[in-house]
N, C-alpha and C positions, 0 to 999 in steps of 0.2 A: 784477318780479312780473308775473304772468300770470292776466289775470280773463278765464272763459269768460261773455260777456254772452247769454243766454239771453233771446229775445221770439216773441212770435206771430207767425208769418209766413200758413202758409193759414189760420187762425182769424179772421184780420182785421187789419188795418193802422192800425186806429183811433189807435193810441196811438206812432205812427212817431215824431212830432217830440218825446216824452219821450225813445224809443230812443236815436235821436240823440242829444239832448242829455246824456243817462247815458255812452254811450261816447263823447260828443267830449271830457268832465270826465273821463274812464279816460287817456284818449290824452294829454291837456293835461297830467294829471299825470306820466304818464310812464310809467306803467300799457300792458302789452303785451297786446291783448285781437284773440287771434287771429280772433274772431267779429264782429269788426267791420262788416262787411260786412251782417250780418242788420239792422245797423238803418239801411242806406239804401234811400233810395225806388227802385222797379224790382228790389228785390230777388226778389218774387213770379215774374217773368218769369224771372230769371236760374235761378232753384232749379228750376224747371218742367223743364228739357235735360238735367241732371244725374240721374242715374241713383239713385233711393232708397239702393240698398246702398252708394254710393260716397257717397252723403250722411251715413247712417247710422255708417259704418265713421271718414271723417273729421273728423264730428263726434263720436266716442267718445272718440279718438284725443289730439283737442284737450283734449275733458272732462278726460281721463286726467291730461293733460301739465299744465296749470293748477293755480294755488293756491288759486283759491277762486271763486264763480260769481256773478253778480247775474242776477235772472232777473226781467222786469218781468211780472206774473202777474195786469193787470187784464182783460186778455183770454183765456176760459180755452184751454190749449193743449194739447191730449197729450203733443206732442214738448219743451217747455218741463217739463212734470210728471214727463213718461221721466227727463229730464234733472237736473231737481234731486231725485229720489230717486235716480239711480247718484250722483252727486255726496255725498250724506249717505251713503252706503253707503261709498262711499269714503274716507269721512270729511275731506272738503274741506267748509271755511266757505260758508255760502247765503246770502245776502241777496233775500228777494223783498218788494218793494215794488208798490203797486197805488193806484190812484186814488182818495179819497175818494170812500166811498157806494159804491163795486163791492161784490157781494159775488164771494167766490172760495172754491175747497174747503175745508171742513171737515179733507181729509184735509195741508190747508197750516196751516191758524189753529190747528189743533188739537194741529200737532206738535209736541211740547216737548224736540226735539234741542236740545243746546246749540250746537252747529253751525250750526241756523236762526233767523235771524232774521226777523221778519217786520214789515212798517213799512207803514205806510195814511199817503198824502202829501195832501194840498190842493190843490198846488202846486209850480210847478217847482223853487222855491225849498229846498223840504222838502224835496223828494226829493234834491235834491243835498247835501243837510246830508247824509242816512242815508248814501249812499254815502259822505262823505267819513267818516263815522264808523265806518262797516263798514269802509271802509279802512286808517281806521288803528288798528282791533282788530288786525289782520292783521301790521301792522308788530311 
């Protein structure tokens, strides 16, 4: 199985060590999560050299080829919002999860795809519950 992990990168970094922790539980399971990479530290630098369209084109690419997407959505992103609307369009599973007490789009809490889920966590704890529950809907 293949989850594209979807997070903030120039919006803000605030919430990096959830990132991590969502795809190190993706990986641990055995979960192929092309996007891995977005939720390590220094990734801000590393995205900076690479060319928008080659960013753009290789992340669609990954979008495409995946079976379903977690997108952590407490910091608000466009490229994270781009992202899990091609993905419902597509009609691949969405899990976006968000920090207790965030608030986040209207045009997210509001949408009642059967495709989207949407999870408000506490804690690290919780939010690894949803993932593992969003994961094994998928199964």
């Amino acid at each position: 199985m293949k989850i594209y992990f979807s997070c903030s990168i120039t919006g803000g970094r605030a919430d990096e060590k959830v990132y991590q922790l969502l795809v190190s539980e993706m990986l641990h399971s055995g979960i192929e999560v092309p996007t891995a990479q977005l939720s390590e530290s220094g990734i801000v630098d590393l995205e900076k050299v690479v060319d928008p369209n080659e960013i753009f084109h290789r992340d669609m690419n990954w979008l495409k080829d995946c079976d379903a997407v977690v997108a952590e959505v407490s910091t608000p992103s466009h490229g994270v919002g781009y992202e899990i609307a091609i993905a419902l369009t597509l009609g691949k599973p969405v899990l976006c999860c968000y920090r207790q007490g965030r608030t986040i789009s209207k045009i997210i809490t509001g949408n009642d795809s059967p495709n989207l889920m949407v999870k408000e966590y506490a804690n690290e704890e919780e939010v690894i519950s949803y993932l593992q529950e969003f994961v094994s809907s998928l199964k």
